[in-house]
VEXBASE-686667 format. One record per residue (C-alpha): residue in three letters; chain; x, y, z. Coordinates in steps of 0.001 Angstrom, whole numbers, always signed. Example, Ala and Ser with C-alpha at 12.3 -4.5 7.8 and 13.67 -1.06 7.14 Angstrom:
# residues 2
<r rest="Ala" kette="A" east="+12300" north="-4500" up="+7800"/>
<r rest="Ser" kette="A" east="+13670" north="-1060" up="+7140"/>
***
This chain:
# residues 325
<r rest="Unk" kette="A" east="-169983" north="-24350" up="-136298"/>
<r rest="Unk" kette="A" east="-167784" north="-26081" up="-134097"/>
<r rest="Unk" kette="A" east="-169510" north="-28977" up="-133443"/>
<r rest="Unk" kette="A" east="-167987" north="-30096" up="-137263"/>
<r rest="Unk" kette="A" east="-164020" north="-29086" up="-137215"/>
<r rest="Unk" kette="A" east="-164367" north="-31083" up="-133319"/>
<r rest="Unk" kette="A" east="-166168" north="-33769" up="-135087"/>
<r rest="Unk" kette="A" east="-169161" north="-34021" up="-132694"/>
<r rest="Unk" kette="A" east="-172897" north="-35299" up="-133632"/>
<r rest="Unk" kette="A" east="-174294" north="-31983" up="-131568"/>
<r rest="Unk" kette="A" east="-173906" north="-28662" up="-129700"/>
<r rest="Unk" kette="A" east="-173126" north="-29890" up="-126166"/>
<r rest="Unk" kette="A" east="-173682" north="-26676" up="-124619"/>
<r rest="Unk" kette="A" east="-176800" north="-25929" up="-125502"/>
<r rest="Unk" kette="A" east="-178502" north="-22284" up="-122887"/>
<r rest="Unk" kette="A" east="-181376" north="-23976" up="-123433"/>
<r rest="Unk" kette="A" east="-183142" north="-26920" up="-121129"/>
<r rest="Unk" kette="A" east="-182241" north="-30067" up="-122766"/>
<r rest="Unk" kette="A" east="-182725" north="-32987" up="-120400"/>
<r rest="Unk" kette="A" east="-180914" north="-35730" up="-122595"/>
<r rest="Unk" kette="A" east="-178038" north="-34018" up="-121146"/>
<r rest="Unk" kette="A" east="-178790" north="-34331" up="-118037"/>
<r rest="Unk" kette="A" east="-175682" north="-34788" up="-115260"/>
<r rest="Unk" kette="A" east="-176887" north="-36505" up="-112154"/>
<r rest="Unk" kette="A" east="-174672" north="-34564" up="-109545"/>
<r rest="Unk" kette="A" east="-175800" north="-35341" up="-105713"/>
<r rest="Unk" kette="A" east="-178115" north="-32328" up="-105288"/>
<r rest="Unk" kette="A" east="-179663" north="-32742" up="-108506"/>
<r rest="Unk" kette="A" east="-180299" north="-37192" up="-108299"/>
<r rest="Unk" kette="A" east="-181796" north="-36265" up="-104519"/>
<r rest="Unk" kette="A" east="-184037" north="-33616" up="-106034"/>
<r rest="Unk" kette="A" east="-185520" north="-36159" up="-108766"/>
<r rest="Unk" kette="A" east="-185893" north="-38504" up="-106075"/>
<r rest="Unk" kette="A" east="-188392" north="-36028" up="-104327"/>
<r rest="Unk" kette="A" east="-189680" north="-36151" up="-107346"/>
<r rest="Unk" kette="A" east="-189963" north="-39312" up="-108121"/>
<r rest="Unk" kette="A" east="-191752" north="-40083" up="-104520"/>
<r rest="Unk" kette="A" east="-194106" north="-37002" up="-104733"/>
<r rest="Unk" kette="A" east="-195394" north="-38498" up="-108523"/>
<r rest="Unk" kette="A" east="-196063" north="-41580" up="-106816"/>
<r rest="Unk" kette="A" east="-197821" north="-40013" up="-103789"/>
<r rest="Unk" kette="A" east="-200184" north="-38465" up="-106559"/>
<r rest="Unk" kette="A" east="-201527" north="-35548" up="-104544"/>
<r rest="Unk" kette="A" east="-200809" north="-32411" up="-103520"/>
<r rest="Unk" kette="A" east="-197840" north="-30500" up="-104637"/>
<r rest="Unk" kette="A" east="-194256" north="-30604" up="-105046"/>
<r rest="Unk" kette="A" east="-191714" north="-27950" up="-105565"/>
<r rest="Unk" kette="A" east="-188435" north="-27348" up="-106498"/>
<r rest="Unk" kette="A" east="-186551" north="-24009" up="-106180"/>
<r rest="Unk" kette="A" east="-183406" north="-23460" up="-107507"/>
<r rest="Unk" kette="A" east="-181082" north="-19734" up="-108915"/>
<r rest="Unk" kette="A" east="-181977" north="-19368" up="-112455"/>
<r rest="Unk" kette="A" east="-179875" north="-21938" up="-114824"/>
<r rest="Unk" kette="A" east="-179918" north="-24722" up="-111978"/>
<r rest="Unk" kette="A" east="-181509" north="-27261" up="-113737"/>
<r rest="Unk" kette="A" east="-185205" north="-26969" up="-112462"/>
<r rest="Unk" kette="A" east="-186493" north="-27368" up="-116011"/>
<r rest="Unk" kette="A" east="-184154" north="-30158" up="-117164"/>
<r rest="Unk" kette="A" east="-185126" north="-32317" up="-114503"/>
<r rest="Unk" kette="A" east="-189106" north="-31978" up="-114618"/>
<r rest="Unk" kette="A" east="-188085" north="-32555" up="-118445"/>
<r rest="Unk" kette="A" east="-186078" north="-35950" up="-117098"/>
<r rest="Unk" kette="A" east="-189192" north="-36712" up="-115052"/>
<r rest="Unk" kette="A" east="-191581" north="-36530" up="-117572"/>
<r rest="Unk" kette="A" east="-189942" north="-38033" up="-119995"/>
<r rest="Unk" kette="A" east="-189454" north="-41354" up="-117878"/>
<r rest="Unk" kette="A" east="-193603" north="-41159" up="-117445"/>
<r rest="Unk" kette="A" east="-193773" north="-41725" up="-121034"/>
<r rest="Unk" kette="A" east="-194656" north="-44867" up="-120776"/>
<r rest="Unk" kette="A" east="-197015" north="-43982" up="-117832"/>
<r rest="Unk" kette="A" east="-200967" north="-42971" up="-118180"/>
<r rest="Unk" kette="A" east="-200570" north="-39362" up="-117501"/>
<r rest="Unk" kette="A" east="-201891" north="-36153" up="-119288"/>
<r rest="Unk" kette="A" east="-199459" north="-33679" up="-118781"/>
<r rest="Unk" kette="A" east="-199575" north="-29484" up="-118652"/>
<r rest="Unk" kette="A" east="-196534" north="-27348" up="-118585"/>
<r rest="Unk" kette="A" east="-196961" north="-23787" up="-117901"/>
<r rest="Unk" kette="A" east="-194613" north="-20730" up="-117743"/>
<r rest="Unk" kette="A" east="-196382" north="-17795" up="-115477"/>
<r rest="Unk" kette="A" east="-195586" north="-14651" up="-115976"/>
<r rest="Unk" kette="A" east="-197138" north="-13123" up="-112776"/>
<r rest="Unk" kette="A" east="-200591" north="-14481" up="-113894"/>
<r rest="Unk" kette="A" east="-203871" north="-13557" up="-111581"/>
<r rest="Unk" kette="A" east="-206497" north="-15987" up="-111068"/>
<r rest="Unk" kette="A" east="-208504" north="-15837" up="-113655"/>
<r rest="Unk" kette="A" east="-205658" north="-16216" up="-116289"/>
<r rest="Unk" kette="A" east="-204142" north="-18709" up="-114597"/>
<r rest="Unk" kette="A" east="-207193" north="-21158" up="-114722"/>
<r rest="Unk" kette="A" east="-207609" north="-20253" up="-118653"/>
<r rest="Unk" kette="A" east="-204137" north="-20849" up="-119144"/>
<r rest="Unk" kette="A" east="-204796" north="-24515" up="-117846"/>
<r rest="Unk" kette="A" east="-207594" north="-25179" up="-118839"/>
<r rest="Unk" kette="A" east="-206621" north="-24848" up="-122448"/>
<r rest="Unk" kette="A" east="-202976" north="-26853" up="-121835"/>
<r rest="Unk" kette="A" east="-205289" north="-29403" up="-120924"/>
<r rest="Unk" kette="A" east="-207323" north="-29127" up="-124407"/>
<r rest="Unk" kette="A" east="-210113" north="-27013" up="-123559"/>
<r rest="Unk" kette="A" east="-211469" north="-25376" up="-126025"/>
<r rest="Unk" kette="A" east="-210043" north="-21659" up="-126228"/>
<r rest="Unk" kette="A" east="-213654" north="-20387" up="-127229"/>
<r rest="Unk" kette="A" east="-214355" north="-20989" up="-123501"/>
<r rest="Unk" kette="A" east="-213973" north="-18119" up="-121419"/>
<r rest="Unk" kette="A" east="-216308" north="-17975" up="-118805"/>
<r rest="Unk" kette="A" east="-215016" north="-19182" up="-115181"/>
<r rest="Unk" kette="A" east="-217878" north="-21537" up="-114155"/>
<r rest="Unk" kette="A" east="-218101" north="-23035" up="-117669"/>
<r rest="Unk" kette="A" east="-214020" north="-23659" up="-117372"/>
<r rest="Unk" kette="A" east="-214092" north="-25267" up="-114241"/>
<r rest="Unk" kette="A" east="-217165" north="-27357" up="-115514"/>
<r rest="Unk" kette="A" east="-215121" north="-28601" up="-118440"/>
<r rest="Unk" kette="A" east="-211949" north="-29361" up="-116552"/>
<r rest="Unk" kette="A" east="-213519" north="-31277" up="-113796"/>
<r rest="Unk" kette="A" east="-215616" north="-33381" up="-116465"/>
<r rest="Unk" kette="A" east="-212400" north="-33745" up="-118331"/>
<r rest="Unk" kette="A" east="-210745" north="-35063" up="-115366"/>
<r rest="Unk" kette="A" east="-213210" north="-37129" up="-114059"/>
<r rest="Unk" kette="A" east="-212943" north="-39068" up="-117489"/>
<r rest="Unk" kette="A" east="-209287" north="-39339" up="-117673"/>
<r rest="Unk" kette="A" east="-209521" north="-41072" up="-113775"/>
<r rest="Unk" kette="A" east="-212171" north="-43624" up="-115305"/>
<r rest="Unk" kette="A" east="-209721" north="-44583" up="-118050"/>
<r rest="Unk" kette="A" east="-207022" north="-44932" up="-115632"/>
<r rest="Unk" kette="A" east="-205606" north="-42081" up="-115936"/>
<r rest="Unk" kette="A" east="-204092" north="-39053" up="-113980"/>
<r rest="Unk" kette="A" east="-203136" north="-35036" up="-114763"/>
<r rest="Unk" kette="A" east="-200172" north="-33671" up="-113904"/>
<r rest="Unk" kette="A" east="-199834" north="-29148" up="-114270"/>
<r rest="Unk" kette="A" east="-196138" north="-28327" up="-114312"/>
<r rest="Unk" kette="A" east="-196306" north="-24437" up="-113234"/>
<r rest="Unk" kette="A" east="-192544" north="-22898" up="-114079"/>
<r rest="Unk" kette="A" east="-191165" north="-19682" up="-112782"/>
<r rest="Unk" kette="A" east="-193862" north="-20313" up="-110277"/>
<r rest="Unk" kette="A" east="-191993" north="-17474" up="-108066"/>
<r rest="Unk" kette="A" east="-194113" north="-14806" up="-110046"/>
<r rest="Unk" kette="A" east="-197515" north="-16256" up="-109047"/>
<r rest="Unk" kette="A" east="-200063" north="-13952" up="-107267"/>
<r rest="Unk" kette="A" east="-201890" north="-15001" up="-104002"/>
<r rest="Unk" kette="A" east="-205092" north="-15065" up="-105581"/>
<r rest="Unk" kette="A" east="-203344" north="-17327" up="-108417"/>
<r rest="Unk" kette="A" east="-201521" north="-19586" up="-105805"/>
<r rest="Unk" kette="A" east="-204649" north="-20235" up="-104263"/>
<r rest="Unk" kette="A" east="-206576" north="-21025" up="-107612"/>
<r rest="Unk" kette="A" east="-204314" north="-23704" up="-107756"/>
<r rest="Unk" kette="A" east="-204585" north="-25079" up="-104285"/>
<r rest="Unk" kette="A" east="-208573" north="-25084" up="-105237"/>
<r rest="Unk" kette="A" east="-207858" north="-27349" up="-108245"/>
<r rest="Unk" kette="A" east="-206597" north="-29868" up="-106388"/>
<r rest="Unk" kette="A" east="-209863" north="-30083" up="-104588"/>
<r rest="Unk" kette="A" east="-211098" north="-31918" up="-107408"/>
<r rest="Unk" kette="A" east="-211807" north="-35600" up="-106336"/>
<r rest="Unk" kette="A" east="-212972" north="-38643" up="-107149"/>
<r rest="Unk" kette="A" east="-214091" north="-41268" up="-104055"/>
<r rest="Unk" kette="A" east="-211624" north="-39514" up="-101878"/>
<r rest="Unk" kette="A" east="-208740" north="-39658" up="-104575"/>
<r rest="Unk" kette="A" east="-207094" north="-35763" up="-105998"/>
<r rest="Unk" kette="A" east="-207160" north="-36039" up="-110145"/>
<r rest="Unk" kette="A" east="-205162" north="-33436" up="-110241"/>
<r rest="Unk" kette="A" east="-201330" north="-33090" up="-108909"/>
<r rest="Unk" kette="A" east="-198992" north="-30111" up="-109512"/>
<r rest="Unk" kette="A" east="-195491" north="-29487" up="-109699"/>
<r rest="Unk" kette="A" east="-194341" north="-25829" up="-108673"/>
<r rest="Unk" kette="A" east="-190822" north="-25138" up="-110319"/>
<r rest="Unk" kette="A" east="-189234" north="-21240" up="-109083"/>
<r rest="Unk" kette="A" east="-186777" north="-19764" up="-108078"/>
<r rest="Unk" kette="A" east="-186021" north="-19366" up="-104262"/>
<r rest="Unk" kette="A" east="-188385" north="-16693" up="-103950"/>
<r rest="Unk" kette="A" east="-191083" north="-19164" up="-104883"/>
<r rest="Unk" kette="A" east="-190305" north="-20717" up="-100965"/>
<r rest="Unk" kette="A" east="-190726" north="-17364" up="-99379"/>
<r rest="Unk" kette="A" east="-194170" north="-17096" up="-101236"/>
<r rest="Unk" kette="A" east="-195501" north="-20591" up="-99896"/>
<r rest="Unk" kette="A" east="-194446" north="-19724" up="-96070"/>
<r rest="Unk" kette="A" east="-195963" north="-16731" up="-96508"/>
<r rest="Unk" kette="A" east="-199513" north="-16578" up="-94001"/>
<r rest="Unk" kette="A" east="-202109" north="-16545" up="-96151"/>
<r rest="Unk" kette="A" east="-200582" north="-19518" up="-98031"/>
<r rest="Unk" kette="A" east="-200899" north="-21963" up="-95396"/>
<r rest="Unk" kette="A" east="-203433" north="-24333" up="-96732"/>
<r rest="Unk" kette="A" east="-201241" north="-24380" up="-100170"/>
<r rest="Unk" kette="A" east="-198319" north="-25131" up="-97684"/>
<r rest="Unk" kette="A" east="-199628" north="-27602" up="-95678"/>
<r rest="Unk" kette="A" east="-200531" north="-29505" up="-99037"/>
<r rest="Unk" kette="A" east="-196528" north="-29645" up="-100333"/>
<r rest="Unk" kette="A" east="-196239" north="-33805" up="-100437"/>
<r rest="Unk" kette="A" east="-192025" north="-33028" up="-101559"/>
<r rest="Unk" kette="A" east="-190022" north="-29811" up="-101594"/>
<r rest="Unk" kette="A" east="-186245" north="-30080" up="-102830"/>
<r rest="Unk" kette="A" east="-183930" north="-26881" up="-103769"/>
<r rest="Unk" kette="A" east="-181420" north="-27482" up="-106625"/>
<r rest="Unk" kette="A" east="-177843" north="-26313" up="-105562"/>
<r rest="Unk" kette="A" east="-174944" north="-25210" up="-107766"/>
<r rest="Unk" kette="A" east="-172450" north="-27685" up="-108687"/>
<r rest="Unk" kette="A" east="-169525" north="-28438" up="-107009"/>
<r rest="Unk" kette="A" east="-165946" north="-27929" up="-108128"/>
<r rest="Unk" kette="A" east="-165125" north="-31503" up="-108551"/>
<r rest="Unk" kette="A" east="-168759" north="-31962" up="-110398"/>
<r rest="Unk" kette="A" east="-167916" north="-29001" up="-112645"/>
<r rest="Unk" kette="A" east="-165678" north="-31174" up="-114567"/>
<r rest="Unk" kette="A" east="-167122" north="-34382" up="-114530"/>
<r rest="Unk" kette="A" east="-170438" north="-32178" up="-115956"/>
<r rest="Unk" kette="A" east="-168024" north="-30764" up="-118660"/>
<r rest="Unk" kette="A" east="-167230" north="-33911" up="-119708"/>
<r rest="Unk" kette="A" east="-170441" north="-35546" up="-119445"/>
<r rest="Unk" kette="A" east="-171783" north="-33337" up="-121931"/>
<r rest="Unk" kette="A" east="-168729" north="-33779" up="-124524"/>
<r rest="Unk" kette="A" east="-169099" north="-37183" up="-124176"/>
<r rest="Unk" kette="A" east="-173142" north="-37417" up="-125017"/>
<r rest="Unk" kette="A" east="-171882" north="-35850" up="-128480"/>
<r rest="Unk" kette="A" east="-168899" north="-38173" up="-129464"/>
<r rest="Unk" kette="A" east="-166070" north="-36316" up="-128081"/>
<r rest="Unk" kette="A" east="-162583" north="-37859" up="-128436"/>
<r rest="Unk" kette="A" east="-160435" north="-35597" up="-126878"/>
<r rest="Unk" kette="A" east="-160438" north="-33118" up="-130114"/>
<r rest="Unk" kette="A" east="-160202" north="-30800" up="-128697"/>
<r rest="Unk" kette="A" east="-157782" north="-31633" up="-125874"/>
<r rest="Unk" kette="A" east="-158515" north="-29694" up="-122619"/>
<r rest="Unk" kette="A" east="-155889" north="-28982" up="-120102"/>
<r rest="Unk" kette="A" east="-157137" north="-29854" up="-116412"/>
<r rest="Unk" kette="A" east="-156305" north="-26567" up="-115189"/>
<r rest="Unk" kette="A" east="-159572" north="-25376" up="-117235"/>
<r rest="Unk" kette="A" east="-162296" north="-26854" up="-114953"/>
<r rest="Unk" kette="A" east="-161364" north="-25065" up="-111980"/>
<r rest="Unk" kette="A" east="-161186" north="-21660" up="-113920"/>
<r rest="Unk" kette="A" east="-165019" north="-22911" up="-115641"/>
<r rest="Unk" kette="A" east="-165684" north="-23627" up="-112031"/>
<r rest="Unk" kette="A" east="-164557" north="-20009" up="-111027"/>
<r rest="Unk" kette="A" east="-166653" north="-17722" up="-113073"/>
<r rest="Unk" kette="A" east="-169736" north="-19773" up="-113136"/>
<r rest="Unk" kette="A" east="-170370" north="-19968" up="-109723"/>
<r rest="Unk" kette="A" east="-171044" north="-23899" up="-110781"/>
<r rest="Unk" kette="A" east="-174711" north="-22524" up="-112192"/>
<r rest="Unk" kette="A" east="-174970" north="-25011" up="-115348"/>
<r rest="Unk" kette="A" east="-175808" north="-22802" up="-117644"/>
<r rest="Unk" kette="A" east="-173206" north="-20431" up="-117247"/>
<r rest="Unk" kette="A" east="-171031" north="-23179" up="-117013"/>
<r rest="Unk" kette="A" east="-172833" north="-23853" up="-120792"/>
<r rest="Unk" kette="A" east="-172231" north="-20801" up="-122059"/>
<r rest="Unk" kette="A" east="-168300" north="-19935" up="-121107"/>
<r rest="Unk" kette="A" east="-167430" north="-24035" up="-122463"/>
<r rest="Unk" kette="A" east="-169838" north="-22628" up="-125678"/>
<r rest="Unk" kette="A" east="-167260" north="-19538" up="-125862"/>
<r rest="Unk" kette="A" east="-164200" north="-21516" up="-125422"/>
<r rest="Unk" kette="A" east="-165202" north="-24204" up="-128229"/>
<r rest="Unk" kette="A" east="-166164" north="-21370" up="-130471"/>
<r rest="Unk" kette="A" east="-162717" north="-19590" up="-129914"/>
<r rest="Unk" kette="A" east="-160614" north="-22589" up="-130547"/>
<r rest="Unk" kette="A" east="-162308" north="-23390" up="-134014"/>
<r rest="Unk" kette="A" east="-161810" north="-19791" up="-134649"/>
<r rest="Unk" kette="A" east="-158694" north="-20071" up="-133910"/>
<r rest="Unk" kette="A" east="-157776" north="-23437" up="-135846"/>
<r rest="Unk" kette="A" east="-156555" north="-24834" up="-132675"/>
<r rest="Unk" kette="A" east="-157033" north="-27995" up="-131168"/>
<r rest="Unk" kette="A" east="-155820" north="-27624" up="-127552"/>
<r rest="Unk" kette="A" east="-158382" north="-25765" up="-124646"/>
<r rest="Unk" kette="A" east="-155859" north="-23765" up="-122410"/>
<r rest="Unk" kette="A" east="-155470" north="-21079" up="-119846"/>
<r rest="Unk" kette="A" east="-155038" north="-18508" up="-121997"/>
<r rest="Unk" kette="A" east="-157633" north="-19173" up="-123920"/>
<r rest="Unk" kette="A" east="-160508" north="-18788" up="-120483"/>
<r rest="Unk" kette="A" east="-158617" north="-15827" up="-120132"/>
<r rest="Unk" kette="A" east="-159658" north="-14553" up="-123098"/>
<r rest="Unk" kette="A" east="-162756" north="-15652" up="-123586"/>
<r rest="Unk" kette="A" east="-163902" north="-14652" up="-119288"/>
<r rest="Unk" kette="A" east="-162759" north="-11208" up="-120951"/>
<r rest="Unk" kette="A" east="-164904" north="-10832" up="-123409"/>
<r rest="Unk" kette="A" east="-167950" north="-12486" up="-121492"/>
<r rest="Unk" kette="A" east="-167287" north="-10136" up="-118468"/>
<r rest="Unk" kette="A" east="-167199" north="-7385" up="-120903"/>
<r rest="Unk" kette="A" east="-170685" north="-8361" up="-121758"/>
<r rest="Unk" kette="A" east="-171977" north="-8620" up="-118037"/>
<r rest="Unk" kette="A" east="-171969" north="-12578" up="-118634"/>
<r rest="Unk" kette="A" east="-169431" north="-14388" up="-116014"/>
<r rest="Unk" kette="A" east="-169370" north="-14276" up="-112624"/>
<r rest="Unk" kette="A" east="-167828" north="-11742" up="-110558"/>
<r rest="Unk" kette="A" east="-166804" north="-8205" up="-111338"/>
<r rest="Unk" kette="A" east="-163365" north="-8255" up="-111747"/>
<r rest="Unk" kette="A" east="-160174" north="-10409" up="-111738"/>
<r rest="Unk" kette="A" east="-156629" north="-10764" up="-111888"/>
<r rest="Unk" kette="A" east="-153457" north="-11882" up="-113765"/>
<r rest="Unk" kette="A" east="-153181" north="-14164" up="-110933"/>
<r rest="Unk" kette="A" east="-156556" north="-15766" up="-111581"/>
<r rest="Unk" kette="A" east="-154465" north="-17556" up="-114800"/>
<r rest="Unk" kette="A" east="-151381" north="-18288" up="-113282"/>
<r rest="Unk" kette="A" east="-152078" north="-22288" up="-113386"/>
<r rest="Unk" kette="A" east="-149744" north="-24144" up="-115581"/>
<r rest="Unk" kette="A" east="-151454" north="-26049" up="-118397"/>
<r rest="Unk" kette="A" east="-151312" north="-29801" up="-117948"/>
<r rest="Unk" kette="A" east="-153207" north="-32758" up="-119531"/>
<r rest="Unk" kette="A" east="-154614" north="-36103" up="-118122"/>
<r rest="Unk" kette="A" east="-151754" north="-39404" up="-118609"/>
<r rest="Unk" kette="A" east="-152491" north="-41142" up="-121790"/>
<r rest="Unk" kette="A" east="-153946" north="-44757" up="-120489"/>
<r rest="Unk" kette="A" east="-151261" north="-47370" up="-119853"/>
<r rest="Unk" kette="A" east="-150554" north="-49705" up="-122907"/>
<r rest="Unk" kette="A" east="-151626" north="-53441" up="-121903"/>
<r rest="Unk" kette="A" east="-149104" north="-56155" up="-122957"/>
<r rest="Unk" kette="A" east="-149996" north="-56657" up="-126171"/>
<r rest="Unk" kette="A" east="-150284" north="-53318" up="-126981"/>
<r rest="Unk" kette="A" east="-146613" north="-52260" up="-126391"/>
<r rest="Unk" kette="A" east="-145336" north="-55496" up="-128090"/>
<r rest="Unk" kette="A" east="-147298" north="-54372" up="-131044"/>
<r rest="Unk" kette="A" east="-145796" north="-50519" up="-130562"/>
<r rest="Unk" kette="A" east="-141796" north="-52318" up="-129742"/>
<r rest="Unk" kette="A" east="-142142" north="-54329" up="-133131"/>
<r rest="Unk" kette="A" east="-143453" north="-51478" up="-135057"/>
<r rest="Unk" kette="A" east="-140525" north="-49214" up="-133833"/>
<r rest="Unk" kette="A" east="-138032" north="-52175" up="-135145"/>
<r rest="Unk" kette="A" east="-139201" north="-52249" up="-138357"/>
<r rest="Unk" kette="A" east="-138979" north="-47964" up="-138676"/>
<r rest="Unk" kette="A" east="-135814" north="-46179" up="-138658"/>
<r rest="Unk" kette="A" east="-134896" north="-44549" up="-135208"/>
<r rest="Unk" kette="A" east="-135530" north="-41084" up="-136755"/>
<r rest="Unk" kette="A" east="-138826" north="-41885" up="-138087"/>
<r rest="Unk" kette="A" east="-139424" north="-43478" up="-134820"/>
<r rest="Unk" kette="A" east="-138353" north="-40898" up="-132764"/>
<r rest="Unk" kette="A" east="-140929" north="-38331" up="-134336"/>
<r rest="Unk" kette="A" east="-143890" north="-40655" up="-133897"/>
<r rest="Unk" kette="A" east="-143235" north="-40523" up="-130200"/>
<r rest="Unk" kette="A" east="-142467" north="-36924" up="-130146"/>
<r rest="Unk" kette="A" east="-145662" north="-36357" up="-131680"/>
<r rest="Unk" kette="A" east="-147299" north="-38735" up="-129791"/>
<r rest="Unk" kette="A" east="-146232" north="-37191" up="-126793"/>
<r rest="Unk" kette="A" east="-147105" north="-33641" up="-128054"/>
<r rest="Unk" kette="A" east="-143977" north="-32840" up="-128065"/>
<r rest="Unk" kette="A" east="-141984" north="-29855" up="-130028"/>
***
């Protein structure tokens, strides 16, 4: 709805995992370059934790998306606390097996044959597990068996673990030792920052066309910043609100008063950070970045225009320019 009256080519604020949109703040570019450095290792595991809306997905989805080019087979699973058993079916079949195979021995007999011929064409497997957090021990260690599968010494099969931070607690546990000793890159995905709040904001406006319509006022971000804890997609979701409330309300100007009313509703619906706030929270005057300095030839152009108006006519331009009443 919005994305037309603002004149953008998408939704920038999309809940779900998009990773065209992808922001490269600090925590998130050193996490990719575990990444990055585990996919080259090709063994083992790698992991990334993160609180839910982090960017855990997005990133794997960045990853995998630069291997396109690569000769990989790729998996991507979301558990939901799978056992054993499952959790090899489930695999087996994201990596083509036929569904009409059930029995264990005849699964692992297909997927080891089916790996052993992707390595002699030069190729590898990569299993992306997601929410890996709700994995049982059995499960976990169904995994680690997996990547006993070799070839002259060589794994053909790596695997990605993506949770939340529970998922760490789960590998340091005892009786996951051998699947911990096996972790080639770990990285945990932080919140944002204050100052990367904004420059995530505008990232995302940007990717869609944005030209300042509508304008924000800089005392926004920190608000944004506020009541999202810097967790991405909240940060989606309140800028989602705020968009929405300005085309509802014909305006074209993102103010104070407007997160006010929109961190109302959303804590209403258990949605934003924190539990409660104040009048005080809002007390930030609105103010907007400097328009760019003219060069040279710029305000010649602008003085010789104004010469050839009269000073009233003139005088409004600039006022409205200038935003001006």
């Amino acid at each position: 709805m919005y994305e037309r009256i603002f004149k953008l080519s998408a939704e920038p604020f999309r809940l779900s995992p998009d990773h065209h949109f992808c922001y490269e703040h600090e925590a998130y570019a050193k996490a990719r370059a575990y990444m990055a450095y585990a996919y080259m290792r090709a063994e083992g595991f790698a992991m990334i934790t993160g609180r839910p809306g982090t960017g855990k997905t997005t990133l794997i989805g960045d990853l995998v998306d630069s291997l396109a080019d690569e000769s990989v087979n790729t998996a991507h699973l979301v558990c939901t606390q799978l056992e054993a058993n499952d959790l090899l079916k489930m695999v087996a079949y994201n990596f083509g097996i036929s569904s009409k195979v059930v029995e264990k021995g005849e699964l692992l007999q297909q997927l080891t044959e089916l790996l052993h011929r992707w390595n002699r064409e030069g190729r590898r497997a990569l299993l992306i597990v997601d929410e890996a957090q709700d994995l049982s021990v059995s499960a976990m260690e169904e995994l680690r068996l997996l990547t006993n599968i070799q070839s002259k010494g060589n794994p053909l099969l790596q695997i990605f673990l993506l949770g939340q931070p529970e998922l760490r607690e789960l590998v340091l546990r005892p009786e996951m030792e051998q699947v911990h000793q096996r972790i080639v890159a770990a990285s945990h995905l932080k919140a944002l920052e204050e100052r990367e709040t904004e420059a995530y904001i505008r990232h995302r406006l940007e990717r869609v066309g944005w030209q300042g319509d509508p304008q924000i006022s800089k005392a926004v971000y920190p608000l944004v910043y506020k009541f999202s804890e810097g967790v991405p997609r909240r940060i989606n979701l309140i800028c989602s609100r705020l968009l929405l409330h300005c085309a509802v309300e014909q305006r074209h100007q993102l103010l104070v008063a407007d997160v006010k009313e929109v961190i109302t509703e959303l804590q209403g619906e258990h949605l934003a950070a924190g539990t409660t706030f104040s009048d005080q929270d809002f007390e930030a005057p609105d103010h907007f970045d400097e328009p760019e300095p003219q060069s040279e030839g710029e305000a010649a152009d602008s003085l010789e225009n104004s010469t050839s108006k009269p000073a009233a006519e003139v005088d409004a331009e600039q006022k409205k320019k200038l935003k001006l009443p």
